[in-house]
C-alpha positions as CSV (number, residue, x, y, z in Angstrom):
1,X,5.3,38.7,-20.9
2,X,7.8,41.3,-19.6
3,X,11.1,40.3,-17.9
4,X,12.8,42.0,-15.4
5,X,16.1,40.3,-14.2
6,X,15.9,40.6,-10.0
7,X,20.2,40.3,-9.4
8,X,21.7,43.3,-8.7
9,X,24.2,45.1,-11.7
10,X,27.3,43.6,-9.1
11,X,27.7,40.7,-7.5
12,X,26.1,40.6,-3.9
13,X,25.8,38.0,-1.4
14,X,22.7,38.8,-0.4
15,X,18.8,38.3,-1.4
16,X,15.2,38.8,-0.2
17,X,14.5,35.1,-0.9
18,X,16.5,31.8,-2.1
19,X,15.5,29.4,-4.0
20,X,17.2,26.3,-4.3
21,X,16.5,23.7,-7.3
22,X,15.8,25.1,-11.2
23,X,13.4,22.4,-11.5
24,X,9.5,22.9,-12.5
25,X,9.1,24.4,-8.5
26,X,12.0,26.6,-8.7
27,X,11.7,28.2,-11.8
28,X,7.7,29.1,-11.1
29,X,8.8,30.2,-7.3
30,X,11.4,32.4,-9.0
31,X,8.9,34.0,-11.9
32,X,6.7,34.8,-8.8
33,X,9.2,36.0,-6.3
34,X,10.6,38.5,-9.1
35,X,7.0,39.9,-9.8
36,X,6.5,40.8,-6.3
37,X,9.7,42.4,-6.4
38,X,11.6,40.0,-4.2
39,X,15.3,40.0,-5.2
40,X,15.8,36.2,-5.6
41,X,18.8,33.8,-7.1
42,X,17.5,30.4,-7.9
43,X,21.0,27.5,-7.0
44,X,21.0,24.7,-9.0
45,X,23.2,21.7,-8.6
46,X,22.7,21.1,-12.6
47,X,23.7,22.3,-15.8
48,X,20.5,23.4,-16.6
49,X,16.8,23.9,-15.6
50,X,14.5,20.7,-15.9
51,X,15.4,19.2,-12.2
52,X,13.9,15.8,-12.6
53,X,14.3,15.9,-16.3
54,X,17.5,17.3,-16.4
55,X,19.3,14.0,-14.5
56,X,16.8,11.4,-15.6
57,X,17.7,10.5,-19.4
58,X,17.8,7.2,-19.4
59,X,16.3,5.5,-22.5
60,X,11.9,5.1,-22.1
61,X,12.1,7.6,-19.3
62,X,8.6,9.4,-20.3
63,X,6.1,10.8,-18.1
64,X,2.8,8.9,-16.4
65,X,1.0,12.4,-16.6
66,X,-0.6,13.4,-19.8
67,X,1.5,15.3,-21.4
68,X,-1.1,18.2,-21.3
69,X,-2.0,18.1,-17.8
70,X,2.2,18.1,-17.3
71,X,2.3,21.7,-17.8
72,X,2.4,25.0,-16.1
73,X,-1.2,26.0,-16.0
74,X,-0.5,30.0,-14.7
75,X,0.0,31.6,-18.3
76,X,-2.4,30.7,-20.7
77,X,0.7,32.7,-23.0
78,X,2.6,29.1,-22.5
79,X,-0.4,26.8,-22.7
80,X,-1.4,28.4,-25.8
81,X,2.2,28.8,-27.3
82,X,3.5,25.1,-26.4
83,X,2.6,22.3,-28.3
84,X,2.9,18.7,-27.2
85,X,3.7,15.6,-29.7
86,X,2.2,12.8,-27.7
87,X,0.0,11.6,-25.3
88,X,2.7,10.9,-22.7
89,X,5.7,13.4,-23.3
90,X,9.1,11.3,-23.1
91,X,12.2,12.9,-21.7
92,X,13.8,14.9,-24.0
93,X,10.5,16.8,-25.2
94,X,9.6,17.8,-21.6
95,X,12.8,19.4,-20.7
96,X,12.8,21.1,-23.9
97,X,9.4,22.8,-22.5
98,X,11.5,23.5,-19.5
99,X,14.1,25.4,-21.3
100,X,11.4,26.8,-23.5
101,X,10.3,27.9,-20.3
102,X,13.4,29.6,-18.7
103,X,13.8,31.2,-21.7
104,X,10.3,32.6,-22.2
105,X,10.3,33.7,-18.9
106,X,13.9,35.2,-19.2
107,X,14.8,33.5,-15.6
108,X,18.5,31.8,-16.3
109,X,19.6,35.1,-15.6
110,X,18.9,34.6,-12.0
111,X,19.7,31.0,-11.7
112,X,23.1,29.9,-11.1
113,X,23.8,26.6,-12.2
114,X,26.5,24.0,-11.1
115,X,25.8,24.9,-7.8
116,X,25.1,22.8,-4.9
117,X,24.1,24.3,-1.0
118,X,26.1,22.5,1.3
119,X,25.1,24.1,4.4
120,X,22.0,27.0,5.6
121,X,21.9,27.9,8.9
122,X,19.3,31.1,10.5
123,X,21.1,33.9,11.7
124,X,18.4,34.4,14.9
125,X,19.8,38.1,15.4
126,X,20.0,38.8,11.6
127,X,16.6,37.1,10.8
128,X,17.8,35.4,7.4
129,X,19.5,32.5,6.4
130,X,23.4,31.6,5.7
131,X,23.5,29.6,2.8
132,X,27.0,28.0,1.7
133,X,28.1,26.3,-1.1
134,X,30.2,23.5,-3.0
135,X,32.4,26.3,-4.3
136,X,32.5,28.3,-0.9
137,X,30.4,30.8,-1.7
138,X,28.2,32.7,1.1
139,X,25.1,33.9,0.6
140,X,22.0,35.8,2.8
141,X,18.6,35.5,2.4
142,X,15.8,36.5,4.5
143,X,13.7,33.6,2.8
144,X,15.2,29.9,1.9
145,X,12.9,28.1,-0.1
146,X,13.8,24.5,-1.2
147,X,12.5,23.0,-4.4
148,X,14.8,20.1,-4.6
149,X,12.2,17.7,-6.0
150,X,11.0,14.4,-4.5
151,X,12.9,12.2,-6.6
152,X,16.4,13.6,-6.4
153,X,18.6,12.1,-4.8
154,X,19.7,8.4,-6.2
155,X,19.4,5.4,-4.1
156,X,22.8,3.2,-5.6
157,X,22.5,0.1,-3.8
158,X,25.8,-0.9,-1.0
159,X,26.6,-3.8,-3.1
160,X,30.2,-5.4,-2.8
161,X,32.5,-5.9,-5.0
162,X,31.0,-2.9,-6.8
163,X,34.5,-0.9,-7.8
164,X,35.9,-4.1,-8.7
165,X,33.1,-4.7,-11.5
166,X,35.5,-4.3,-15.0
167,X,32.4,-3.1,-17.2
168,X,30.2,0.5,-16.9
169,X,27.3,1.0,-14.4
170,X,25.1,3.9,-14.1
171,X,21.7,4.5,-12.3
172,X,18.8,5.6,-14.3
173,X,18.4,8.7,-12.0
174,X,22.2,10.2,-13.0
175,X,22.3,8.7,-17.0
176,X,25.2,10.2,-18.6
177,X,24.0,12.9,-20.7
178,X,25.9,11.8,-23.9
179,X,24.1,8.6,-23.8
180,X,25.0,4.8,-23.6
181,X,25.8,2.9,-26.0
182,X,24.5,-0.5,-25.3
183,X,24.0,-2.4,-28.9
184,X,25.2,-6.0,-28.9
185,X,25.8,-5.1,-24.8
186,X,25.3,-8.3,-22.1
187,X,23.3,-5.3,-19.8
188,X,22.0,-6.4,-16.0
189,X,19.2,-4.2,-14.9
190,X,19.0,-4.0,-11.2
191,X,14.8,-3.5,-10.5
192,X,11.9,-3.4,-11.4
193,X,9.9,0.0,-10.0
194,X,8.5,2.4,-12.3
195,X,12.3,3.4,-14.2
196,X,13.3,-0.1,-14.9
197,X,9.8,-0.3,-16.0
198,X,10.3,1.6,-18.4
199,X,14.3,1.5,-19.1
200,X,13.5,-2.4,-19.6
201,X,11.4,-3.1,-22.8
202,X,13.4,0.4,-24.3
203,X,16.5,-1.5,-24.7
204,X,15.3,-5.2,-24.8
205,X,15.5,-4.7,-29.1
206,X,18.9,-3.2,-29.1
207,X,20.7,-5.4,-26.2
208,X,22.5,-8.9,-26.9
209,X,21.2,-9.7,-24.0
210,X,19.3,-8.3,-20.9
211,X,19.3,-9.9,-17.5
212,X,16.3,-8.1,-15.0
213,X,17.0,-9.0,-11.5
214,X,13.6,-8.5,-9.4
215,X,13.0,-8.4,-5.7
216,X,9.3,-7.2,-5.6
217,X,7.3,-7.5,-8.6
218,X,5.3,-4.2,-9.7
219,X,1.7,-3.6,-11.0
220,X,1.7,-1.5,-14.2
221,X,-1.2,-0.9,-16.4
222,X,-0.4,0.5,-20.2
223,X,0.2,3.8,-21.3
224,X,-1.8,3.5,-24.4
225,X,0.4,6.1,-25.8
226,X,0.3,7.9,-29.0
227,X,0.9,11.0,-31.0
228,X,-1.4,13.6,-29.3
229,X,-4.7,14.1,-31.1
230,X,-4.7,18.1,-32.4
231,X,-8.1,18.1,-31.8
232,X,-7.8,16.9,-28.0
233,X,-4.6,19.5,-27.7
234,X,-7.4,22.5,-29.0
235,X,-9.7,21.3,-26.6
236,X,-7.8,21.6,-23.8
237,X,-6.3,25.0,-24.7
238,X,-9.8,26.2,-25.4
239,X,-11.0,25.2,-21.7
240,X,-8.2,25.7,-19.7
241,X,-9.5,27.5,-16.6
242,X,-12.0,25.4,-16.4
243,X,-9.9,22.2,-16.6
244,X,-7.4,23.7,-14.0
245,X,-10.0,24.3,-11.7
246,X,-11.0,20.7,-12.2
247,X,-7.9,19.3,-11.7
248,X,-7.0,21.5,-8.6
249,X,-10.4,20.4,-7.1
250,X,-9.8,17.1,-8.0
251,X,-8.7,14.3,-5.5
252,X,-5.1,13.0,-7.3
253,X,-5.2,16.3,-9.4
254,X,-5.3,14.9,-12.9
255,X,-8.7,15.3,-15.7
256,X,-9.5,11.9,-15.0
257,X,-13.2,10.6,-14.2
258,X,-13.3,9.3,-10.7
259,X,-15.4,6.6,-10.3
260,X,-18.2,8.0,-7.5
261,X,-19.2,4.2,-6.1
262,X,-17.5,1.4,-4.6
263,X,-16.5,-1.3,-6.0
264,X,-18.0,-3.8,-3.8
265,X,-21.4,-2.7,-4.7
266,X,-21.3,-3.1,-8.6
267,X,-21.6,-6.6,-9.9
268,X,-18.4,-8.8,-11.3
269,X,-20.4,-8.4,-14.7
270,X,-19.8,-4.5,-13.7
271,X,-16.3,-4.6,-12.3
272,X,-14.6,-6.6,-15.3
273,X,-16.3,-3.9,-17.8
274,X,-15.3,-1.0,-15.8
275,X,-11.4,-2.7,-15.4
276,X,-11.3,-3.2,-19.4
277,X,-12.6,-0.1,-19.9
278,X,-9.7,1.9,-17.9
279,X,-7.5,-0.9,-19.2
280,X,-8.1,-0.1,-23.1
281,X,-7.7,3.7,-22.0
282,X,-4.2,3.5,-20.3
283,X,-2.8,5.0,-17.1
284,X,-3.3,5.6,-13.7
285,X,-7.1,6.4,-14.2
286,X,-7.1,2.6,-13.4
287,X,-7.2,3.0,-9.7
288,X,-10.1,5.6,-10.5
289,X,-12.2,2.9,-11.0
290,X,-14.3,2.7,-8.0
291,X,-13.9,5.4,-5.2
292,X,-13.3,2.7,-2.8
293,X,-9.6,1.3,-4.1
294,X,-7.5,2.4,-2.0
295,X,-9.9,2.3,0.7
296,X,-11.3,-1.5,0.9
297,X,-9.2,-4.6,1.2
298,X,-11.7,-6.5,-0.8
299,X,-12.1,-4.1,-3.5
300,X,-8.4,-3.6,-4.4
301,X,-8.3,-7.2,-4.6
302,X,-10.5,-7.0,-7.2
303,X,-8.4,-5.0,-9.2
304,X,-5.3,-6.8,-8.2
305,X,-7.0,-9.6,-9.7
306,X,-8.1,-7.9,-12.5
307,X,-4.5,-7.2,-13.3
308,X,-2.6,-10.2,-12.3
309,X,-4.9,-11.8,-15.1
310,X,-3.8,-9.6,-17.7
311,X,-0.8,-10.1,-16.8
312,X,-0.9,-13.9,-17.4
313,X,-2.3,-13.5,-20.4
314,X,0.5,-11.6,-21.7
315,X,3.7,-13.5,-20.7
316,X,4.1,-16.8,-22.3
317,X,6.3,-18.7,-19.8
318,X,4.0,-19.9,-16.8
319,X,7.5,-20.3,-14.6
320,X,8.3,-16.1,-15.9
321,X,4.4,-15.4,-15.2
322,X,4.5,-16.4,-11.6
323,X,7.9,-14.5,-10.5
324,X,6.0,-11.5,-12.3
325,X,2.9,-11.6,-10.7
326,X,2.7,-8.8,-8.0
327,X,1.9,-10.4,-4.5
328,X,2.1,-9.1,-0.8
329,X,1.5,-5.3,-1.6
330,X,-2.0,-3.7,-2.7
331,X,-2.4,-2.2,-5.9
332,X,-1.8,1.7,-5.9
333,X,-0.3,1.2,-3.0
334,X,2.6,2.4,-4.7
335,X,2.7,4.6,-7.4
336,X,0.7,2.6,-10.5
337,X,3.4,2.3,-13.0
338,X,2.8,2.9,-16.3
339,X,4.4,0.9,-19.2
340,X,4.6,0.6,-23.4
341,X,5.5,-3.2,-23.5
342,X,6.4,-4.1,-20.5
343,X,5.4,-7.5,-19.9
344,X,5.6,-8.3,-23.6
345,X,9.2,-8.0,-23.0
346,X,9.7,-11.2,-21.2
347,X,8.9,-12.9,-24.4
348,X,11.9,-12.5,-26.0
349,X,15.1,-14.6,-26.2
350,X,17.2,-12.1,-25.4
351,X,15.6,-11.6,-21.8
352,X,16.0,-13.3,-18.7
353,X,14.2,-12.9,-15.2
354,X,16.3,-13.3,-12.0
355,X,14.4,-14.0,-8.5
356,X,15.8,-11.9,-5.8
357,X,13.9,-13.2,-3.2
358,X,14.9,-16.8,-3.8
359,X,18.9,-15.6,-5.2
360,X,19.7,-12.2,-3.6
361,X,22.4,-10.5,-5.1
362,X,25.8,-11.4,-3.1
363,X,28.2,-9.4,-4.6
364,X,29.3,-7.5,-8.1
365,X,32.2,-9.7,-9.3
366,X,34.5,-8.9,-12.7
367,X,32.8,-10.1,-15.4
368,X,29.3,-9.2,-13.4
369,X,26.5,-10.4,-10.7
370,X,27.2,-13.2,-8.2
371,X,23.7,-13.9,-6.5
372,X,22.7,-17.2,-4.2
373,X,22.1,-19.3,-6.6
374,X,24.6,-18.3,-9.7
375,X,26.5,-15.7,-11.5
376,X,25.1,-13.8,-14.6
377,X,27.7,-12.0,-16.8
378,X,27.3,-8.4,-17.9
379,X,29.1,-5.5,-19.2
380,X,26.8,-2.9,-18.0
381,X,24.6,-2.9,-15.3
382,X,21.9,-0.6,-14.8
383,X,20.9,0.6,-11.4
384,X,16.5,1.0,-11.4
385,X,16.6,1.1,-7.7
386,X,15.2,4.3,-7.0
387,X,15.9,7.2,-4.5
388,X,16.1,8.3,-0.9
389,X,12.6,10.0,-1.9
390,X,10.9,13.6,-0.2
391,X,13.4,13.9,2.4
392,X,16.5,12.7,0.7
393,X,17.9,16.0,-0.5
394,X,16.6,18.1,2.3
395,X,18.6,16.5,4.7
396,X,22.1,16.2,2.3
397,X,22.5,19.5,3.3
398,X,23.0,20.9,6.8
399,X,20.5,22.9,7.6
400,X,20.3,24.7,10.9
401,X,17.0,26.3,12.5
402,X,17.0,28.2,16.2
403,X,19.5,27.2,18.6
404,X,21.4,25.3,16.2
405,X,19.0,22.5,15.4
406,X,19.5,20.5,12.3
407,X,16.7,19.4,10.0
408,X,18.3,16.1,10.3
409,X,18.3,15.4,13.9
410,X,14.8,17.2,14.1
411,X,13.2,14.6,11.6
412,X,15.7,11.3,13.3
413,X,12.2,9.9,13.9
414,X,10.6,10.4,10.3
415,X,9.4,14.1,9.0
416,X,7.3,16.8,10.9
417,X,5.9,19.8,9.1
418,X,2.9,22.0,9.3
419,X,1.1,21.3,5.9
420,X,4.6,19.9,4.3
421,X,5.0,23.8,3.7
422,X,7.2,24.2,7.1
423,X,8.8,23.1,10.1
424,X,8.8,24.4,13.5
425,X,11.6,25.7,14.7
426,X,12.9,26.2,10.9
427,X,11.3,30.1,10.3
428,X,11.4,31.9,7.3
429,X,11.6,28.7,5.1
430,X,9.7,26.9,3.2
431,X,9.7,23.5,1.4
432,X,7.4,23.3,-2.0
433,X,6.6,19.7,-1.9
434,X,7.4,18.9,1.5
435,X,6.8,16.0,3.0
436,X,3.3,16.1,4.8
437,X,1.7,17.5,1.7
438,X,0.5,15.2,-1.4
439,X,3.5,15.5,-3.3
440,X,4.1,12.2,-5.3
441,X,0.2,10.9,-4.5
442,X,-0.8,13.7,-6.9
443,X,0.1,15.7,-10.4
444,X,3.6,17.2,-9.2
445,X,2.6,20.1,-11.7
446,X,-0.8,21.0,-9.8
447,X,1.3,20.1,-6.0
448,X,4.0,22.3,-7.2
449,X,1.9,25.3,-8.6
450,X,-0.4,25.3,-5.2
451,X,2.5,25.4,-3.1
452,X,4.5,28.3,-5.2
453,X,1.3,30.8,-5.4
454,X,0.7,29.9,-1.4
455,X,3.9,30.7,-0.1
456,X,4.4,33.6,-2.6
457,X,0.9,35.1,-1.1
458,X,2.4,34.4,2.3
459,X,5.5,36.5,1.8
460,X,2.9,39.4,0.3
461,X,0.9,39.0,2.8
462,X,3.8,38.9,5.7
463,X,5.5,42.0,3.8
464,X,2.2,44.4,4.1
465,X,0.9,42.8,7.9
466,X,4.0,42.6,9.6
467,X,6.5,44.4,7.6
468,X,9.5,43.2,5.0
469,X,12.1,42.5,8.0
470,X,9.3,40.0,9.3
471,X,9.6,36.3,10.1
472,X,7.3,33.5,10.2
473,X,7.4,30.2,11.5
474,X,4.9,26.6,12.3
475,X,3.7,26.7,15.2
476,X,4.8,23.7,17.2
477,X,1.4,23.0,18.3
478,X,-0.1,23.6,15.0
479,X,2.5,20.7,13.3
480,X,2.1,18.4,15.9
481,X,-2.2,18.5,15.4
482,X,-1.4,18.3,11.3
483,X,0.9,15.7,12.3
484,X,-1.5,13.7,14.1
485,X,-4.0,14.6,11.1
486,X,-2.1,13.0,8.7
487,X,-1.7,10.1,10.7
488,X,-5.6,9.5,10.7
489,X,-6.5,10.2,7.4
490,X,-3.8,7.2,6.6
491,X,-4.8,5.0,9.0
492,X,-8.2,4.7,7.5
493,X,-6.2,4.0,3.9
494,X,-4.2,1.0,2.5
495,X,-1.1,3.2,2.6
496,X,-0.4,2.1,5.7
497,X,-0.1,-1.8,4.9
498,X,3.0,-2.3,3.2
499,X,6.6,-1.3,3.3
500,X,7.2,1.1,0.0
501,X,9.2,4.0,-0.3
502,X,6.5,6.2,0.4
503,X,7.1,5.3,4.1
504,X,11.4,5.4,3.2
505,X,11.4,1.4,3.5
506,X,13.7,1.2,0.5
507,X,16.7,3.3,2.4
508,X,18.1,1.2,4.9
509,X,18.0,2.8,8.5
510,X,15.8,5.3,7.2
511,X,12.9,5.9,9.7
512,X,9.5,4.5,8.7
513,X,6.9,7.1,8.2
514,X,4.2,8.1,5.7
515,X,5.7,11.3,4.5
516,X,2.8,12.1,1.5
517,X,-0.4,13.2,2.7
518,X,-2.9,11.0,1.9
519,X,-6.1,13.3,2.1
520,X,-6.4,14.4,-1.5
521,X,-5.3,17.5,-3.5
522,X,-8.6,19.0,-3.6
523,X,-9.3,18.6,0.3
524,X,-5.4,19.7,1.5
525,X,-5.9,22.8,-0.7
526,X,-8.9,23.9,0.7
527,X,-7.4,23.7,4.1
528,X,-4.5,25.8,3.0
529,X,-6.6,28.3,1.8
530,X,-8.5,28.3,5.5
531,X,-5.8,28.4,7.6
532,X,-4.9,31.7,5.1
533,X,-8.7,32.5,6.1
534,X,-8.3,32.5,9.9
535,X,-5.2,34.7,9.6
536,X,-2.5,32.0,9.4
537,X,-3.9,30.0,11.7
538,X,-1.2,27.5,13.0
539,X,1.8,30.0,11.8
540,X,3.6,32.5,14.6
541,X,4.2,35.9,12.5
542,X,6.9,38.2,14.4
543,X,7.5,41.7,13.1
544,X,11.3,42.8,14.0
């Protein structure tokens, strides 16, 4: 694969196109902007490339993707050159595939790391963006295209007392690179969603002692992970274009089997061998079981069910059982989690279960946590509580469309966008991820390689139709109808149910909105593809 860096020999301020995250989106936006001869410079907040994988290092942090399907799926150079060690890729190994990456692709070159946009703002007479910096640096492009990730910016909870605590704390989204020590530690984890999952029964062993404190209890069905079979690794390199058309077609984008009937017509007989069997496989082909899931009132209670009961049978104490025991929320509902031990945790000694909704925490004192109904001592507490997800690190910055607008007071109500690829009034940029498109409901890998090749054919296609000074915009009309869309295709879900964070319920005053998209992978690509069809349909194109 040839490499051909796109900054100029001497510094300039100013670029065709500019990316901003080094994460999984960014790099592949910046390998394809550079092959269409786009002059691009990727800004990254981090040391490195990896994005989500680069700040998330805290110990169990490992991928609910097979490792295989967690991949770039555009070269079959990488597919065929990287090799993965197990069935779920942990941390570490999947941001050395990231470096392995960059450097394959020769793209640090172009990347400027330890960099963080303050501010963008659309010069309306110029046609391109103003982008500042942390280090008050000024740059122009005529194309701003965010890959921050939708799991960036980290939700630390307003607790009082907080700067008086006398041990360490950390969040699992910001671990110190270094590592923590926490052998022979009193540690406090604050959570219980898919990180603390995960953080929780990887430190139980090495902890004196470990005090969980739990507000709303999680479903989580096992990994069932393992060194990856060679033989399944060779299989999947030796049908690779036919498995990423599968898993691009598919409805969640991942090479599982979707069940094709509901669950309400298949016998209990039926439903408790179809349960074990996804069960005894591991992951989030679980909610795959029946088509209807997600869908049916009656048949996710079936699997809630299903799941509570394992879950029974795995913890020993019936008082720990019934605190654990996930109530008030469908399953799926938010993301399935997916665990190596999980519940099989709260049989130790060394671990003890804290009530939130009966004690909530009233402040961080000293020596550690001060809820309702006592104080638990720690030296280290652990923030699990999550992010300020999709929109969170869109609207950190200040960014300014036509006649001064902000993103921020644009979205004061929840999100807009045409396809989650753009907002009116915003032209020339683009968000990979956005909210409005599946983002988190789906395989990142296969969201984020959809969105990079669409926008990159957009810009080719803008560049020979309209010329290379060209802008492009959604139309307001078109974002209100997808708007409206989304709002239907949820409505007939059980997304709309409870308060998660895929509606922003865990950031206080954050509005409450659906920002994924609902409809399915397969589905939303195809009607990116027509609206590319019927010339940009629902996009305004103005040659200058």
């Amino acid at each position: 694969m040839s490499v051909t860096s796109s900054l100029p020999e001497e510094a300039a301020a100013e670029f065709d196109a500019l990316v901003v995250g080094a994460g999984f989106a960014g790099m592949y936006m910046l390998h394809r902007l550079r092959a269409d001869g786009y002059r691009t410079v990727v800004l990254e907040s981090g040391g490195d490339v990896g994005g989500t994988w680069y700040w998330n290092r805290y110990p169990g942090a490992r991928c609910d993707v097979e490792s295989v399907e967690y991949a770039y799926s555009f070269s079959p150079q990488l597919t065929e050159e990287w090799n993965w060690s197990e069935r779920y890729a942990a941390q570490p190994e999947i941001l050395r595939y990231a470096r392995y990456v960059a450097d394959r692709l020769g793209l640090r070159e172009d990347i400027r790391f330890r960099t963080r946009v303050t501010g963008a703002t659309f010069d309306e007479d110029a046609g391109h963006w103003v982008v500042s910096t942390d280090g008050g640096e000024v740059m122009r492009a005529r194309f701003l295209i965010t890959a921050v990730g939708c799991l960036s910016s980290a939700n630390v909870p307003d607790l009082p007392g907080l700067d008086t605590f006398r041990g360490r704390w950390y969040h699992t989204g910001r671990w110190p690179h270094e590592g923590v020590d926490l052998a022979d530690k009193r540690v406090a984890v604050v959570g219980t969603g898919s990180s603390a999952i995960q953080v929780i029964p990887a430190i139980a062993g090495q902890v004196a002692h470990l005090t969980v404190f739990q507000r709303t209890p999680n479903f989580s069905a096992p990994a069932a992970n393992g060194p990856l079979d060679p033989a399944r690794q060779r299989w999947f390199k030796d049908n690779r274009d036919a498995l990423t058309r599968q898993a691009r077609t598919s409805h969640g984008g991942f090479l599982i089997e979707y069940g094709q009937r509901s669950a309400l017509d298949a016998s209990p007989e039926e439903r408790l061998a179809e349960f074990e069997h996804r069960w005894a496989h591991g992951g989030i082909g679980f909610l795959a079981s029946f088509n209807d899931l997600l869908l049916s009132e009656q048949a996710n209670q079936f699997a809630a069910d299903f799941v509570r009961d394992k879950i029974r049978g795995i913890v020993d104490d019936p008082g720990t059982v019934e605190l654990l025991l996930p109530t008030g929320h469908p399953i799926g509902i938010k993301r399935l989690c997916v665990d190596t031990g999980y519940y099989a945790t709260y049989n130790r000694p060394n671990v003890t279960l804290v009530d939130l909704r009966r004690n909530p925490i009233e402040e961080i004192i000293p020596t550690g946590i001060r809820t309702r109904g006592g104080t638990f001592d720690a030296d280290v507490i652990v923030f699990a509580t999550g992010y300020d997800a999709i929109t969170g690190t869109l609207l950190s910055m200040e960014i300014r469309g036509r006649d001064g607008l902000t993103l921020k007071d644009k979205w004061v109500a929840g999100p807009s966008s045409y396809l989650g690829l753009m907002s009116a009034g915003f032209p020339n940029m683009f968000t990979v991820t956005g909210p409005g498109s599946p983002s988190v409901l789906s395989n990142m890998m296969v969201s984020i390689e959809q969105h990079v090749e669409w926008i990159a054919a957009c810009l080719s296609d803008l560049r020979r139709g309209c010329g290379a000074s060209a802008t492009i915009e959604a139309d307001p009309r078109a974002e209100t109808a997808w708007m409206k869309h989304a709002a239907e295709v949820a409505r007939h879900t059980l997304y709309v149910k409870p308060d998660t964070w895929y509606v922003g319920a865990n950031i206080p005053g954050k509005p409450r909105a659906l920002m994924p998209y609902v409809g399915g992978v397969g589905n939303y690509r195809a009607m990116c593809d027509d609206v590319v069809a019927r010339g940009y349909e629902g996009f305004i194109r103005t040659p200058r």
